[in-house]
N, C-alpha and C positions, 0 to 999 in steps of 0.2 A: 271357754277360759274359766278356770276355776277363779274361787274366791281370791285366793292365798296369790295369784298367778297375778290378780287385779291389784292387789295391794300394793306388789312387788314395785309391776308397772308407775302405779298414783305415786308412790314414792319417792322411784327415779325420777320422773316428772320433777318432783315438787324438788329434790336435790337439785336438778340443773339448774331449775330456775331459780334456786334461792340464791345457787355459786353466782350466777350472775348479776344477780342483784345485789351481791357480795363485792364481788370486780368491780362495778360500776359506781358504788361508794364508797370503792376506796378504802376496803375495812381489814383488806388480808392483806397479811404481808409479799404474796405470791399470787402475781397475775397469770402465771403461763397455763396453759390448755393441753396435754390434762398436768396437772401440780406434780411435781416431786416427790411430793409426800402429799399425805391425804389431808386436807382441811379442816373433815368430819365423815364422822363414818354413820352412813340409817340403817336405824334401825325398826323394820316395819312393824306397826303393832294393830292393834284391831281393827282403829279408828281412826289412827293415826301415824305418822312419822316422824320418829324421833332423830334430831341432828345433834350428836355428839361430836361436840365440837374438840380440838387441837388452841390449848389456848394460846400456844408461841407461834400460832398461825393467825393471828389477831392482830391488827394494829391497835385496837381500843377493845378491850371486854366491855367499857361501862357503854360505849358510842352502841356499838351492839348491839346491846340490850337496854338502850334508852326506850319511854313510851313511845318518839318521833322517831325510831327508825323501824320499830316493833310495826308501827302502825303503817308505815309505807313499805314494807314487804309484805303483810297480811294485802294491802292493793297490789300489789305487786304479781301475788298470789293467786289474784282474783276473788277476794274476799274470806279465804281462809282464815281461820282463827288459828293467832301464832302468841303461845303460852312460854313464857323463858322462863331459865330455871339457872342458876350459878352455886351450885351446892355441890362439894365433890367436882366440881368440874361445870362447862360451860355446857348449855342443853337448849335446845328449841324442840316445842311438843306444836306440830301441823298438821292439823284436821288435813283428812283428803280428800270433804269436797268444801265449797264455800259453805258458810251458812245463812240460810236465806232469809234475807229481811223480812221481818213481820211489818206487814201494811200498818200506816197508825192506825189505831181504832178508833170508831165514833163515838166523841161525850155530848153528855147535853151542856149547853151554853150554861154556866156558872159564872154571872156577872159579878161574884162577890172577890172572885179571882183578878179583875180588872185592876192593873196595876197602877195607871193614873186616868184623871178622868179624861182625856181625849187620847187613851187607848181602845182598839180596837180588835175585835176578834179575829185571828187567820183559820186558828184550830190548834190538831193535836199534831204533832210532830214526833220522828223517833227521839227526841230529848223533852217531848213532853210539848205540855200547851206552849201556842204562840201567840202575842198580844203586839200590835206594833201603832205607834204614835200617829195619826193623823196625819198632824203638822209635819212631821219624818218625812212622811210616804208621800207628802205634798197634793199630786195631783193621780190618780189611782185609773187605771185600765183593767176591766173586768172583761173576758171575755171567753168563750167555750158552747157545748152545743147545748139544743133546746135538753130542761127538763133534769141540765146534770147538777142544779146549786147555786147559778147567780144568786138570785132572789132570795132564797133565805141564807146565803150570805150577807147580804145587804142588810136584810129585817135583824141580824146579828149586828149589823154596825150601829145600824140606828136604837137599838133599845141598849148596844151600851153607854152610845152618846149622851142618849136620855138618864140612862143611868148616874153618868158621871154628872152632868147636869150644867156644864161648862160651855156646852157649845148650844147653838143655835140652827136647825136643817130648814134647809128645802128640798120637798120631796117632790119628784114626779116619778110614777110608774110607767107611762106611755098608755094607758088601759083607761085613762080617765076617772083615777083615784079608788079604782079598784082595790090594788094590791097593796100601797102606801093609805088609802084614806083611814085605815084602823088609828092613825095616830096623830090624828087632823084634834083631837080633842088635847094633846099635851100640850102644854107652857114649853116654850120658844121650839116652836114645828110648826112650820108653814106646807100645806099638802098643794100642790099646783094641780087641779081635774082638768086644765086645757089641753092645748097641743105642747105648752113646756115652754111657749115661749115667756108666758106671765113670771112665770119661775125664774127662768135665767134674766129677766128685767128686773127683776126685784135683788135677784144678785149681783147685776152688774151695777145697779143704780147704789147697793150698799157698796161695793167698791171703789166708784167713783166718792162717792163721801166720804169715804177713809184716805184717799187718793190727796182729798181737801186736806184732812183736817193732817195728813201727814208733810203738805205741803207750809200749814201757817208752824206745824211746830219742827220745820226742818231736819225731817227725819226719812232714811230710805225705803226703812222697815218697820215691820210689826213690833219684832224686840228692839229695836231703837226705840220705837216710839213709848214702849210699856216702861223700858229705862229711864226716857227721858221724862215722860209727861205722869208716871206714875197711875196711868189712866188707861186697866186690862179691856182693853175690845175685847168680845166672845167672838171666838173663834164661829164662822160660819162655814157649814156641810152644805155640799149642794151635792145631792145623789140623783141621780136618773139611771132609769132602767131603760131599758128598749131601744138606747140614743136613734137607731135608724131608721123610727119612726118622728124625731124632731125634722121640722120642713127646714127647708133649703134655707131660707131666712135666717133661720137661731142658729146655724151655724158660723156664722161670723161673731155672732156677742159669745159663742163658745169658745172658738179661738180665743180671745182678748183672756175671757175668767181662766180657760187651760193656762195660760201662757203667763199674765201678771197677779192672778189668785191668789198664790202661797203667798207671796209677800206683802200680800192686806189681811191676811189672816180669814181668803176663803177660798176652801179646797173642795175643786172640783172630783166625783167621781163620776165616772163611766161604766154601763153594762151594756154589753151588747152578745148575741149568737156570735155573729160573723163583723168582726171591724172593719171590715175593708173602705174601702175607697169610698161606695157608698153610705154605708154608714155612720164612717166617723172621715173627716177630711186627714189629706196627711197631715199637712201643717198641726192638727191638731194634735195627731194622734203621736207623732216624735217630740212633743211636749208635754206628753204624760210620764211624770218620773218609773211609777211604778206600777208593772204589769203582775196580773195573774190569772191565770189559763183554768179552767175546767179542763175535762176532755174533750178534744177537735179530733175530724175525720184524719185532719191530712197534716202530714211536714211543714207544709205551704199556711195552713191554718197558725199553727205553731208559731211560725216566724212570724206572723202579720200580727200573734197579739203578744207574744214574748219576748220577739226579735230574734231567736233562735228555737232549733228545736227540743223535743222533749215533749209537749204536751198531746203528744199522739200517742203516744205507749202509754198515758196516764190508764187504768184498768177503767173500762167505762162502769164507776162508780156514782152514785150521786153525792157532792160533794170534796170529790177527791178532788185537789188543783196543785197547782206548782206558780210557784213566786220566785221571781226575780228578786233577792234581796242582797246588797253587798257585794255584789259581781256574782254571788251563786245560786243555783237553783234550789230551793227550799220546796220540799214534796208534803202536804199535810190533808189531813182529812177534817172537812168544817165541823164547825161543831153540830148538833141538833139543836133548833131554836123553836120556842114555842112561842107559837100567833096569838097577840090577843085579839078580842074579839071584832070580826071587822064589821060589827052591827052600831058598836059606840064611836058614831063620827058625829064629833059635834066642828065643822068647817067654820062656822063665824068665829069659835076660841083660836085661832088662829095668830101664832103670834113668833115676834123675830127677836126678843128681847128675852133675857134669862131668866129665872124664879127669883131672884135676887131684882133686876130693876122692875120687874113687872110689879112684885111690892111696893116699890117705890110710886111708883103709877097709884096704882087703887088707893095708897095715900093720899098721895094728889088729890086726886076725883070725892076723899072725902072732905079733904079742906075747901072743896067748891074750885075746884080745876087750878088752883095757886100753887107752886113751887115753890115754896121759900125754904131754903135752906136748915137752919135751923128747926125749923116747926117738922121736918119732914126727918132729918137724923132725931130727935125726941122719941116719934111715934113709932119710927122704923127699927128703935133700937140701933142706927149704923152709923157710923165715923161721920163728923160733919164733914169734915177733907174729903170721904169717898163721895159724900151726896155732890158736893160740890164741883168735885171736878165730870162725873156723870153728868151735871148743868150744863157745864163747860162745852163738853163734849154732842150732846142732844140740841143747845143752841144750835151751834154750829151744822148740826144736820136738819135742821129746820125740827126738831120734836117740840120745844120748847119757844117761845117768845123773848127778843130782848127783855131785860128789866124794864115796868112799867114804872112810871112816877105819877104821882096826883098834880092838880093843878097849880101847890104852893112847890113842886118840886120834891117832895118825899117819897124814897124809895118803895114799892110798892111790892115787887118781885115779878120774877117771870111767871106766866101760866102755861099750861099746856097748850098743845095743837091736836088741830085731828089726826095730822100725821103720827104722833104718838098714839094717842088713844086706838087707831086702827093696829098698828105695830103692835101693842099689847092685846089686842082681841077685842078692845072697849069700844068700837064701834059705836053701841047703843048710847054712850053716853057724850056723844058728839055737842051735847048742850052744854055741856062744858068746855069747851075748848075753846079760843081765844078765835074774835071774828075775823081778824087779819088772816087766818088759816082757808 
């Protein structure tokens, strides 16, 4: 079949199917098979097929050629490019064949890009980078085969966490601090080298104390509570890699953080190869809002971590994944993320509390472990209202001691606890802290 023979063919093709794409919105004034008169006549050209159209064969010229209908006949088409033209007359110019999506490309991770600070990296998209809110995403399912990108998807969230400097992690790798211990040495990163159950205790135990302190100030939520009490809890990360090496045990305190998390303002993620049953319970795993897939072998894989398929035809790329975002599947390439060094672990700085109160601490500890208000906004540079209601709040979670009084009755101020001093990495200076601790 000659060239000119193929053209003729791709043409005709692309004519029926536009007439009827035409019929079924209702756009011509003439439904009958074949018309009376002609609609539009093709005309075959190199590359393409031109439809010269009949304009009193039109219900609408402008409906026509709007961008929303333009763009549902190019699918209609099967991805064709469909170019109008209304000069002299009405015109549709139709590639004759699709054209083919370019894969997004890979960039390096550009934290400077982060749009707020509990944004997070997805990658590059055909409209370009994608950054999506933590808090949003609530509770995250990661899942696809060995080797294709969990992982330095993750090291991507965490360093821009760190970057934004808002929130508070706990890390577990499942490796025993292997893979996370590189960032065991930053201000508010807690690196868990157990089995992961120390980790999720130390998350559920900051839950339950927000659980509290949302109960004295009569509130549901996180943003109630920031509304009403004027008093920003840091958002807490809990990431784990490997989940289906967590024992049988830590998956009931998983449950509870998947399930009431978000709304104490701590969001659980999850990685795994394979999430199944083993892995991850159901109960948990229908309580993670938002999935995204690497490449999996099978259909079956797809479903178990997307809930539909899709993530099988992903190109076995490293990197490459598909997100469920907004009822649709979002296709993107991670970005490239650079490690720092995993030789700088310092585990005793280990701490749950942000750059911001951690100063407030080392303050403390130089006024000789006392909290007073006042003396502590002076040296700190910070609003006495914020220092105070952070008292408020750290009482309450046992960080800090009621107000002490001397023997005639004068106020004296709270002092620290060890449970702060550890919270902040301050361990070593446990000779301050208050012996009721």
């Amino acid at each position: 079949m000659s060239e000119t023979t193929v053209e003729v063919h791709t043409a005709r093709h692309i004519a029926e199917r536009t007439w009827r794409f035409l019929v079924q919105r209702n756009l011509v004034e003439q439904a009958d098979h074949p018309p009376t008169r002609p609609l539009f006549y093709v005309l075959p050209r190199r590359e393409r097929a031109v439809l010269a159209f009949d304009p009193l064969a039109l219900k609408s010229v402008d409906r026509l050629l709007s961008p929303r209908t333009l763009h549902h006949l190019s699918t209609a088409l099967g991805g064709r490019r469909v170019v109008a033209m209304n000069s002299r007359g009405v015109f549709l110019q139709i590639a004759y064949w699709p054209t083919p999506s370019a894969p997004p490309a890979s960039h390096p991770l550009d934290l400077r890009q982060q749009p707020f600070p509990l944004h997070v990296p997805i990658g590059m998209t055909k409209r370009g980078p994608l950054w999506l809110s933590l808090p949003e995403m609530d509770s995250v399912l990661i899942g696809g085969s060995r080797r294709m990108g969990k992982t330095h998807l993750l090291h991507g969230w965490i360093q821009a966490l760190l970057h934004g400097g808002e929130a508070t992690l706990i890390l577990w790798d499942g490796k025993g601090g292997v893979e996370f211990g590189r960032y065991a040495g930053r201000s508010g990163v807690v690196v868990d080298p157990s089995d992961g159950r120390e980790g999720m205790e130390r998350a559920f135990a900051e839950m339950s104390r927000r659980a509290d302190l949302f109960r004295q100030a009569g509130v549901p939520s996180l943003a109630e509570y920031v509304r009403r009490t004027g008093d920003r809890l840091p958002p807490l990360a809990l990431i784990l890699d490997e989940v289906a090496f967590l024992p049988e045990e830590a998956q009931a305190v998983l449950t509870d953080l998947v399930a009431k998390g978000g709304a104490f303002g701590v969001y659980p993620v999850l990685a795994t190869q394979r999430p199944d049953a083993q892995a991850v319970k159901a109960l948990v795993r229908v309580n993670l809002s938002t999935r995204i897939a690497f490449p999996v072998p099978s259909v079956h894989d797809s479903m178990v971590v997307l809930g539909r398929p899709g993530a099988e035809k992903l190109p076995k790329r490293k990197g490459r994944l598909l997100l469920v975002w907004e009822g649709r599947l979002v296709e993107a390439q991670a970005f490239r993320v650079s490690l720092p060094d995993a030789g700088a672990v310092r585990p005793e700085a280990a701490t749950l509390l942000t750059d911001r109160e951690r100063r407030l601490v080392e303050a403390a500890v130089r006024l000789g472990g006392w909290f007073r208000i006042r003396q502590l906004a002076e040296v700190t540079g910070e609003s006495r209202d914020w220092v105070n209601k952070v008292a408020r709040r750290w009482e309450a979670m046992g960080y800090l001691t009621p107000v002490q009084v001397n023997e005639r009755g004068h106020r004296l101020g709270r002092r620290v606890t060890g449970a702060l001093l550890r919270a902040a990495g301050l361990g070593g200076q446990a000779d301050l802290a208050d012996e009721a601790d």
